[in-house]
Residue frames relative to the residue before (quaternion, step in Angstrom):
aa qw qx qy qz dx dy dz
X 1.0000 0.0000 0.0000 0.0000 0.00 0.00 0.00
X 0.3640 -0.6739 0.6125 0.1956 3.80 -1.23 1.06
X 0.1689 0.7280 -0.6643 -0.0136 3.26 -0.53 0.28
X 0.1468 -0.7988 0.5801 0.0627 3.59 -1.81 0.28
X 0.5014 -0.7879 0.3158 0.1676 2.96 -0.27 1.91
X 0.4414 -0.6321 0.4758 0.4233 4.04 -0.64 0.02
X 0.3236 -0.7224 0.6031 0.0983 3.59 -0.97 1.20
X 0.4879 -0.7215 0.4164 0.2608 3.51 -0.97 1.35
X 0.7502 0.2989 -0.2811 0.5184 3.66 -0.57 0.69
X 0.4776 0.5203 -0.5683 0.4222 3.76 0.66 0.37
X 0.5287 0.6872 -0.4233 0.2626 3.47 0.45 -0.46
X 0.5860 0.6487 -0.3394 0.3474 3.16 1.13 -0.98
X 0.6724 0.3816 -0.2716 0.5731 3.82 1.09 -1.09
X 0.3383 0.7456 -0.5527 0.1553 3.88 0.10 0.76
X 0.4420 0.6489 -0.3051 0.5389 3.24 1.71 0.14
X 0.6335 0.5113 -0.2353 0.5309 3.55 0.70 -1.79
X 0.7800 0.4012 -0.1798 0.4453 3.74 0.42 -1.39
X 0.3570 -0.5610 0.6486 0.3702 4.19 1.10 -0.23
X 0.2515 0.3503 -0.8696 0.2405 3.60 -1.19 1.02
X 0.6815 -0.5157 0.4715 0.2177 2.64 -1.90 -0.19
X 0.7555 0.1035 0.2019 0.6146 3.03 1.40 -1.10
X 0.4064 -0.7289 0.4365 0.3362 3.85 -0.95 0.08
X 0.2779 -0.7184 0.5440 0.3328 3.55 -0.60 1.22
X 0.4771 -0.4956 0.6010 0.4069 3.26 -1.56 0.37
X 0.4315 -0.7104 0.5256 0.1814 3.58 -1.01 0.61
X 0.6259 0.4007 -0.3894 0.5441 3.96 1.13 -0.32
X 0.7993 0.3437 -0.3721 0.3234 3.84 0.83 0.01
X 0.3834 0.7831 -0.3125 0.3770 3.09 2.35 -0.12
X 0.7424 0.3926 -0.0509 0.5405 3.15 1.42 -1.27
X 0.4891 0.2545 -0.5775 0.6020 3.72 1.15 1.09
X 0.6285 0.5068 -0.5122 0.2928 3.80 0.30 -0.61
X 0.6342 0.4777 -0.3487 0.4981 3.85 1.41 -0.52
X 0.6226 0.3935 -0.4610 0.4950 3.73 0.42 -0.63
X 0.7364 0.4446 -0.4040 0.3111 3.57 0.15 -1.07
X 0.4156 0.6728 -0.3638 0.4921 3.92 1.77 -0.73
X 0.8420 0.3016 -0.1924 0.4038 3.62 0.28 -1.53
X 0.5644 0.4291 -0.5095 0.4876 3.80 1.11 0.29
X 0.6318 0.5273 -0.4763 0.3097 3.77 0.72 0.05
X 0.4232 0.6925 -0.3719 0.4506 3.09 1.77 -0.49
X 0.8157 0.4159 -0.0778 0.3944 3.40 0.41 -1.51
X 0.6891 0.3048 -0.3943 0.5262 3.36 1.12 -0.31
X 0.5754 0.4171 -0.5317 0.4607 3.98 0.95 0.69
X 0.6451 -0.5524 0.2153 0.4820 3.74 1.20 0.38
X 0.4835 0.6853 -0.5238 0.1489 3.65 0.83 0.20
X 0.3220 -0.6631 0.5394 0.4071 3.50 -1.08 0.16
X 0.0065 0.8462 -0.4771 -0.2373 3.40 -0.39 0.89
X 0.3140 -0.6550 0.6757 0.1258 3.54 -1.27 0.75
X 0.1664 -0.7941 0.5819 -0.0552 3.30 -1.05 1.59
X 0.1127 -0.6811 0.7204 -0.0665 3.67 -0.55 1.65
X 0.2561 -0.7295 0.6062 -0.1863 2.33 -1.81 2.22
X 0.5370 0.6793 -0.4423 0.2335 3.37 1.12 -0.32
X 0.2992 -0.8366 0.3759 0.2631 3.51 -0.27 0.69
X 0.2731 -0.6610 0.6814 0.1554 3.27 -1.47 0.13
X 0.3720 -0.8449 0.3636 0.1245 3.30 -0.01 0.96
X 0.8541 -0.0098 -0.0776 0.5142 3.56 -0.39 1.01
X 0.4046 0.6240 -0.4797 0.4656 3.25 1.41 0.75
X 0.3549 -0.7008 0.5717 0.2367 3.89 -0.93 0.74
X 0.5805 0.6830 -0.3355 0.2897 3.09 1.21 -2.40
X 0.6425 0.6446 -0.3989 0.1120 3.44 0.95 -1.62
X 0.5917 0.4041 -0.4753 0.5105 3.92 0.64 -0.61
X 0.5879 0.3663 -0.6103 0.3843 3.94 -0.41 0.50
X 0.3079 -0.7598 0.5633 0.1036 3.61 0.06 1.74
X 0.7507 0.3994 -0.3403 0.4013 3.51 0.39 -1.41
X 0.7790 0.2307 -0.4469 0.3744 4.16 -0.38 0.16
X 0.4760 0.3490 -0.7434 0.3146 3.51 -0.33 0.98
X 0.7891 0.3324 -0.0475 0.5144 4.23 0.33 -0.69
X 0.2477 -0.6511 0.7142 0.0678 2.75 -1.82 1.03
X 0.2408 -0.7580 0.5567 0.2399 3.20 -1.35 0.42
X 0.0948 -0.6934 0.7137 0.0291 4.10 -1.35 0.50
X 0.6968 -0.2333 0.4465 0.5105 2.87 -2.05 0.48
X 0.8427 0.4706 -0.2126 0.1522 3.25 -0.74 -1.35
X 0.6283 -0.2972 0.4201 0.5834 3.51 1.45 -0.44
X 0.6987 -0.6194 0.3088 0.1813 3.50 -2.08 0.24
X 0.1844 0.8298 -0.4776 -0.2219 3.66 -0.49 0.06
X 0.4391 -0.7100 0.4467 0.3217 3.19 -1.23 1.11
X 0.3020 -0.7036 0.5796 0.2790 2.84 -0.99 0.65
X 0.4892 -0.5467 0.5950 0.3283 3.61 -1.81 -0.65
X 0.5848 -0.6121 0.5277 0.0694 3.53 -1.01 1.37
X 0.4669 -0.6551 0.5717 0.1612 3.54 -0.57 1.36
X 0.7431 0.4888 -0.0730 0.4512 3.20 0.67 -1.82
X 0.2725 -0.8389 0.4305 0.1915 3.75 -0.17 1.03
X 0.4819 0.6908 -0.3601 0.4012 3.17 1.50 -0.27
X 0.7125 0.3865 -0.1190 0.5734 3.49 1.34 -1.29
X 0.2648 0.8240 -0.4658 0.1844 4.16 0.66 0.35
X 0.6944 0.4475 -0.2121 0.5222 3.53 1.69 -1.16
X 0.7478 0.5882 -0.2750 0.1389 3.11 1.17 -0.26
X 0.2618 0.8421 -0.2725 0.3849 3.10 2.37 0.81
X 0.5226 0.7501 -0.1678 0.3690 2.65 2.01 -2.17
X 0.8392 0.2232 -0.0942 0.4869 3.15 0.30 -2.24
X 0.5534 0.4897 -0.5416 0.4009 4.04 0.52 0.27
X 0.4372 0.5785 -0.5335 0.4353 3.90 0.90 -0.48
X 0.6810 0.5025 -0.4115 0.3382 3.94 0.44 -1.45
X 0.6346 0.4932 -0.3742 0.4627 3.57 0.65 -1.83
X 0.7169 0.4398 -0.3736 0.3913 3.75 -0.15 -1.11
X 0.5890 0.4224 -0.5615 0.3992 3.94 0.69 -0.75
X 0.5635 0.6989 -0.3323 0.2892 3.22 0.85 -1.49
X 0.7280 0.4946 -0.1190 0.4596 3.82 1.15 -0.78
X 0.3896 -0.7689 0.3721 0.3442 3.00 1.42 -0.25
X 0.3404 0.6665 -0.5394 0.3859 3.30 1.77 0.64
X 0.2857 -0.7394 0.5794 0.1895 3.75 -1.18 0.69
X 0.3998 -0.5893 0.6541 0.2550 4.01 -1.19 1.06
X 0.1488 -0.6100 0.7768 -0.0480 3.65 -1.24 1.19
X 0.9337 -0.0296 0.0523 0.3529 4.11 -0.04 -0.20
X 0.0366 -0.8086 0.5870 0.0165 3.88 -0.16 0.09
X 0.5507 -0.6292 0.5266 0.1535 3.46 -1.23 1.20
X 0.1923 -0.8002 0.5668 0.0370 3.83 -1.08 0.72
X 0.4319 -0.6707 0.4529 0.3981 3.44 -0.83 0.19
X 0.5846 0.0213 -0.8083 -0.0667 1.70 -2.20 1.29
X 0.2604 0.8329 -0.4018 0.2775 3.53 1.72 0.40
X 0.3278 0.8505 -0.3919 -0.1254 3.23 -0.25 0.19
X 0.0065 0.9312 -0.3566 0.0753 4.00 -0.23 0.78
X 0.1232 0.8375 -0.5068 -0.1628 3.39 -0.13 0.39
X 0.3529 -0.8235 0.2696 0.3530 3.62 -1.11 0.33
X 0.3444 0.5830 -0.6606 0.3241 3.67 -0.08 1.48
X 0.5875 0.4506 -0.4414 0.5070 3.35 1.67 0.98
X 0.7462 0.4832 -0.1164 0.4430 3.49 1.29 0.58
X 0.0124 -0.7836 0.5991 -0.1639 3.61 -0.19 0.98
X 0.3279 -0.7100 0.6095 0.1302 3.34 -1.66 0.79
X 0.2687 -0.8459 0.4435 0.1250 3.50 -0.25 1.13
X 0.7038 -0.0978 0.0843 0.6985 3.32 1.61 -0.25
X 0.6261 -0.6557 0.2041 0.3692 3.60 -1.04 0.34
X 0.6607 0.4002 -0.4076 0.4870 3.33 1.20 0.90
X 0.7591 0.5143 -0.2985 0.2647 3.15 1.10 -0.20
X 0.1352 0.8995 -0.3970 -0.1226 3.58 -0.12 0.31
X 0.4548 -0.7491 0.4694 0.1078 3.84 -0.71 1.66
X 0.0901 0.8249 -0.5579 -0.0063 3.60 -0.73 0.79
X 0.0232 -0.7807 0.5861 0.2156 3.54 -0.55 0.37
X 0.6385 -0.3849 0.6570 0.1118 2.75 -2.20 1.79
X 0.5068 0.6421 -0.5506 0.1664 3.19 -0.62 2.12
X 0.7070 -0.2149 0.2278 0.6341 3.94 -0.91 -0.01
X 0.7259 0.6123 -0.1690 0.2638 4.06 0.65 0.03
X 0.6059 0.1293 0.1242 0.7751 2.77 1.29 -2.18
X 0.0324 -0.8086 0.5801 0.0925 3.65 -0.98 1.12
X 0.8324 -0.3082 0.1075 0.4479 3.57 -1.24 0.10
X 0.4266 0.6703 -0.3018 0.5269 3.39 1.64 -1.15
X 0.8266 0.2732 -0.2710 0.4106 3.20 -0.57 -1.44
X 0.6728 0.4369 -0.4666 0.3725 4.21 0.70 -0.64
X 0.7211 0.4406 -0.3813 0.3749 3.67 0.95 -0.40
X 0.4582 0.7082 -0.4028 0.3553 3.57 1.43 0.02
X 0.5050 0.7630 -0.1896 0.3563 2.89 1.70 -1.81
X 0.6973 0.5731 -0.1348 0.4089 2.97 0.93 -2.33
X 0.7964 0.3825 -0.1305 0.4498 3.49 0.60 -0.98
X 0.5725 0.5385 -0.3201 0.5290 3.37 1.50 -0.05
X 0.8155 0.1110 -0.1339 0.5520 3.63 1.24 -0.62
X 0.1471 -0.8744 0.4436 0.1302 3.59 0.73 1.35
X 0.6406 0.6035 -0.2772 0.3854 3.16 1.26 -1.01
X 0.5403 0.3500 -0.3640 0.6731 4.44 1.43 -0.61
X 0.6175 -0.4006 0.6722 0.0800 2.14 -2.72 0.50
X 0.2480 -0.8364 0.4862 -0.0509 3.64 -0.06 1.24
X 0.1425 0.7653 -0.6261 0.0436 3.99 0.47 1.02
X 0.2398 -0.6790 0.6828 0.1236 3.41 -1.31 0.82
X 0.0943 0.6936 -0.7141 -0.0088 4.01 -1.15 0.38
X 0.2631 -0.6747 0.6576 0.2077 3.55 -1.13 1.01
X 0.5073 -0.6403 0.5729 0.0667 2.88 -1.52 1.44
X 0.5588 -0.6336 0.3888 0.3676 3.65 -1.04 0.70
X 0.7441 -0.3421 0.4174 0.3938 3.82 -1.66 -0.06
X 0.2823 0.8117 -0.4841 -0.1644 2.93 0.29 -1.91
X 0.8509 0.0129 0.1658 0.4982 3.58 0.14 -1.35
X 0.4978 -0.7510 0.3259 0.2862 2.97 2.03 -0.04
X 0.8196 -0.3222 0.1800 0.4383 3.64 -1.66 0.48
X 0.6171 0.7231 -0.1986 0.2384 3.63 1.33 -1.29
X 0.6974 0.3023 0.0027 0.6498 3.31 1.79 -1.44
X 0.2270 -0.8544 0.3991 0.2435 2.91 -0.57 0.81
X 0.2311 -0.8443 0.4826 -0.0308 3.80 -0.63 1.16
X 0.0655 -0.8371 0.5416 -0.0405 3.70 0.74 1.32
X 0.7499 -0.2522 0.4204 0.4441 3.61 -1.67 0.06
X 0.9288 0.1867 -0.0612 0.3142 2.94 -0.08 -1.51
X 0.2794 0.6811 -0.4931 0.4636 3.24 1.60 1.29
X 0.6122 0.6488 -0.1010 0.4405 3.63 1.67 -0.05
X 0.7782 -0.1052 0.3201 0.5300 2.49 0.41 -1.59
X 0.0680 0.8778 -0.4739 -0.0153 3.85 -0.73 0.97
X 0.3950 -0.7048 0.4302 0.4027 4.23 -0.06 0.79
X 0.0717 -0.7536 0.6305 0.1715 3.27 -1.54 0.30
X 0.6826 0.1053 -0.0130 0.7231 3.54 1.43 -0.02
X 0.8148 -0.3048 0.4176 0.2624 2.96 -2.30 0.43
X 0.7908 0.0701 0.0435 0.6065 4.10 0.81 -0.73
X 0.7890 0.4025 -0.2222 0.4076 3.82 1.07 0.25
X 0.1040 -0.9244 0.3635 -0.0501 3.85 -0.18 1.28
X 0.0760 -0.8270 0.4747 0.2916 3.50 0.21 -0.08
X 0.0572 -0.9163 0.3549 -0.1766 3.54 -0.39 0.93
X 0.2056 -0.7336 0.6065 0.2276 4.14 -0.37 0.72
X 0.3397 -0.7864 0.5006 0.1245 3.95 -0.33 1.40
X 0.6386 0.6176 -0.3762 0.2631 3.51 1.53 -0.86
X 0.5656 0.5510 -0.1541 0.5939 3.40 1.74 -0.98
X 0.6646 0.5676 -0.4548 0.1709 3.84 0.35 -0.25
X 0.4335 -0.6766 0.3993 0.4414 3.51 -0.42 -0.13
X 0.5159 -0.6136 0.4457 0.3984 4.17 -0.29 0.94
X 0.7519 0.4157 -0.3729 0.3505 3.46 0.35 -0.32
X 0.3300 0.8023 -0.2922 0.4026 2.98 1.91 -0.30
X 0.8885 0.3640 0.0350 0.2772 2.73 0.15 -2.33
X 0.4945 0.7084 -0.1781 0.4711 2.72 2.40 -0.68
X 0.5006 0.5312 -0.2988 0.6148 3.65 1.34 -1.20
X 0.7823 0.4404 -0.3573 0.2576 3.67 -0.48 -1.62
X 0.6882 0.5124 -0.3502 0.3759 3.53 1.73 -1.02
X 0.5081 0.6341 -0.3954 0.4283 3.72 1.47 -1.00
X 0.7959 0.4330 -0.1943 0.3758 3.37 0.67 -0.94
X 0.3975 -0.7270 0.4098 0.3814 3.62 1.49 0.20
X 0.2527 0.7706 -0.5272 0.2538 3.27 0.61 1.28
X 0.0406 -0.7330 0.6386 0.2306 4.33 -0.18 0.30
X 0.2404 -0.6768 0.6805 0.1454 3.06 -1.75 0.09
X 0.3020 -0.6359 0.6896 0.1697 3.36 -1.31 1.01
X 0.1307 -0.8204 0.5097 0.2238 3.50 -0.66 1.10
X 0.3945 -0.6657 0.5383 0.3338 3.49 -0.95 0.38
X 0.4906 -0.7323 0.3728 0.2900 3.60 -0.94 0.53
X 0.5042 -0.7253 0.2666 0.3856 3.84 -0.42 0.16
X 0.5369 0.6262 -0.4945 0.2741 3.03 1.19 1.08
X 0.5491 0.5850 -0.1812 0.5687 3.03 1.92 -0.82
X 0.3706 0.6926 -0.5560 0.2718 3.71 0.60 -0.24
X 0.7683 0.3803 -0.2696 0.4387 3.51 0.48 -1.69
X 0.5716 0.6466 -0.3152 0.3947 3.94 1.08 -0.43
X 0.5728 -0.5267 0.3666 0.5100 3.70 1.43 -0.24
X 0.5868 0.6732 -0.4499 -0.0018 3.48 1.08 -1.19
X 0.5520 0.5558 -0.3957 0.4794 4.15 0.89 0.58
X 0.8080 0.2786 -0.3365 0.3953 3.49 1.26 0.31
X 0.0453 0.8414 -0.5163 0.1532 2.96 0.03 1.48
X 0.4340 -0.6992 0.5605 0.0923 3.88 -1.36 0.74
X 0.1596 -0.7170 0.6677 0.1209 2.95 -0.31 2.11
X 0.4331 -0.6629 0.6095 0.0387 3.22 -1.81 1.18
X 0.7024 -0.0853 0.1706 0.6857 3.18 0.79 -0.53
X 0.8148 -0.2201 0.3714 0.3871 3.91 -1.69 -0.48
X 0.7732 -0.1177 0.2633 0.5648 4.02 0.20 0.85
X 0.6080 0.4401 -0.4083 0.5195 3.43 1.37 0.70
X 0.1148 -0.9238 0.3290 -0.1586 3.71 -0.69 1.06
X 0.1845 -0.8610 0.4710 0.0520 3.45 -0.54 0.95
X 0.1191 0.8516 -0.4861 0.1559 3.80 -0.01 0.80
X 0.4689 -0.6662 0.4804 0.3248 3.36 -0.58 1.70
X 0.6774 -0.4728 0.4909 0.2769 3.83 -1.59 0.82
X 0.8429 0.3038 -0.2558 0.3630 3.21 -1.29 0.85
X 0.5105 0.4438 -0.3783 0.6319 3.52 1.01 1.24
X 0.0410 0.8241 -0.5592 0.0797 3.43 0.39 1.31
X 0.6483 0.3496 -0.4451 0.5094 3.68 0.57 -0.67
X 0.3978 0.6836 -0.3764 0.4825 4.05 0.57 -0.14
X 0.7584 0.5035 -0.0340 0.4126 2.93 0.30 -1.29
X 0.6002 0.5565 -0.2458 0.5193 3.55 1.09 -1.69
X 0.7026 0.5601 -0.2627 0.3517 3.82 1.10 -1.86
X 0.6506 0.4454 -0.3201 0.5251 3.34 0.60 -1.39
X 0.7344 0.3404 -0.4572 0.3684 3.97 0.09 -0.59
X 0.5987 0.4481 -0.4083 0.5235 3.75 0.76 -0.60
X 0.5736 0.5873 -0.3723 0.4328 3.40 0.78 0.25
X 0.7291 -0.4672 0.3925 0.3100 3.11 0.74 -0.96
X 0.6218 0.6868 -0.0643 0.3708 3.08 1.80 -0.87
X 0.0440 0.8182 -0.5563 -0.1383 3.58 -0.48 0.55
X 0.4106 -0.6586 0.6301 0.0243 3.41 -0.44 2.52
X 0.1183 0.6022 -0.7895 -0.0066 3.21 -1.86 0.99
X 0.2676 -0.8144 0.5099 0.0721 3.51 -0.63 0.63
X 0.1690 -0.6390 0.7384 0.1338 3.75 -1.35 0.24
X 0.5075 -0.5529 0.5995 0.2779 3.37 -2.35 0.18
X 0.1704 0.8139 -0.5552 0.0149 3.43 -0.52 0.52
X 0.1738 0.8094 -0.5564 0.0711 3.20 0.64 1.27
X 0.6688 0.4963 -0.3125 0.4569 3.62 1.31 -0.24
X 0.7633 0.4407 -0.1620 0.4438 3.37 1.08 -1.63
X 0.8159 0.1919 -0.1034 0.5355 3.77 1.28 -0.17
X 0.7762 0.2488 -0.3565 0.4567 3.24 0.47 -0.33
X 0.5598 0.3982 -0.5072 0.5204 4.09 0.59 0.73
X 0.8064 0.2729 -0.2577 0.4570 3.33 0.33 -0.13
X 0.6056 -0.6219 0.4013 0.2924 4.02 1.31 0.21
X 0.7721 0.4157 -0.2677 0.3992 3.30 0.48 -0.07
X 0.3668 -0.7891 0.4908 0.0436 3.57 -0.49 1.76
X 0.8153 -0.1421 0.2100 0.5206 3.98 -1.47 0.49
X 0.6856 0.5682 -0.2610 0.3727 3.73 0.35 -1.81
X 0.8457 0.3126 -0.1737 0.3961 2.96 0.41 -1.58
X 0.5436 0.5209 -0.4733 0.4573 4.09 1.09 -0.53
X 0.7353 0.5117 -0.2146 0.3892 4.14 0.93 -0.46
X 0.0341 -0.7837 0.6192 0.0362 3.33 -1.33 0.41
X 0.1868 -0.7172 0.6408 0.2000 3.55 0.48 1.30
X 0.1289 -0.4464 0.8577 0.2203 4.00 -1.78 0.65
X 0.9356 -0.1205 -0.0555 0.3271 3.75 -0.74 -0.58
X 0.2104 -0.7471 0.5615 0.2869 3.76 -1.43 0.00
X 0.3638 -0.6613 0.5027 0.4214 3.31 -1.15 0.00
């Protein structure tokens, strides 16, 4: 797992970037170490990219500058203009890993990847939003000739302003098992996941605004889910699930961005 740690003094632009609020930066940075030993005590290796991006907050959400493939990384290109450099300085951390760059988005492409998940090893799901436009899904297409490329446009809701990724919805935990808010999906969506013997654990409509759809499959039916989504919780275990959880009142829940988004799996077993 990539992860990226919070850098003292980004905080200041937490306005410029929509958080909600300013994280305090001396508890931002136990809520991340204490994040990246859960990683490691569920067996991840975790690989920590430092290159900075100056005055960028967004930066610790490792997982939407890059996709991963069989084949190696591609960077992709930030909806959000605020976040554009921050493709630049993940390319370093990943050389640094011995992770290899296979392709890189262009303008007018634009994509980031908390609009994107791999449902299996050919299949990859993107949602058509205020982020990832048409550009960036046919770039995609031509960057991975060899996957199946499904696009689904994602609703308005709150509009261009908030930001409202795929996987603000809907997150795998297995090969035929998702956890997922159905009110927000797109029918064609939900249609595919059923052809394909996909279930969904639904999250209820209080927890939606709490993250309770973005959750980090660790392994098969193994899971990470920011605290405070107990009926959530209750679903995925009567499911089947074994939920571990972190605090992220600084590192995710001012700034939106849930387990999914602080991560960038490079490989599974």
């Amino acid at each position: 797992m990539l992860v990226r740690p919070p850098q003292p003094g980004d905080e200041a632009a937490w306005r410029e970037y929509g958080w909600r609020a300013r994280p305090d930066p001396a508890r931002a940075a136990e809520e991340h170490e204490a994040f990246r030993e859960e990683l490691a005590r569920a067996g991840s290796e975790v690989v920590v990219g430092r290159t900075p991006v100056a005055g960028d907050p967004d930066a610790i959400y490792a997982c939407d500058p890059v996709l991963m493939t069989d084949r190696g990384a591609v960077l992709l290109r930030p909806g959000k203009e605020g976040r554009r450099l921050e493709p630049v300085a993940l390319a370093q951390d990943l050389e640094a890993a011995a992770v290899p760059i296979v392709g890189a988005l262009e303008a007018p492409a634009c994509a980031e990847g908390g609009d994107t998940f791999w449902l299996d090893q050919r299949t990859l799901v993107i949602g058509r939003s205020y982020r990832t436009n048409e550009a960036g899904v046919a770039a995609l297409g031509e960057l991975l000739p060899g996957a199946d490329v499904m696009a689904f446009d994602l609703p308005h809701l709150q509009g261009p302003g908030e930001c409202l990724h795929l996987m603000s919805l809907i997150s795998p935990l297995d090969r035929d098992l998702a956890v997922a808010y159905p009110r927000l999906l797109p029918i064609r969506l939900v249609e595919f996941l059923s052809e394909r013997g996909v279930k969904l654990v639904e999250v209820p409509d209080e927890e939606f605004p709490t993250m309770g759809p973005n959750v980090l499959a660790l392994g098969p039916r193994v899971a990470l889910a920011l605290e405070g989504n107990p009926e959530t919780r209750r679903r995925l275990e009567a499911a089947g699930v074994d939920v571990r959880t972190y605090r992220g009142d600084e590192i995710s829940r001012k700034g939106d961005g849930g387990p999914t988004c602080l991560t960038r799996p490079l490989l599974r077993g």
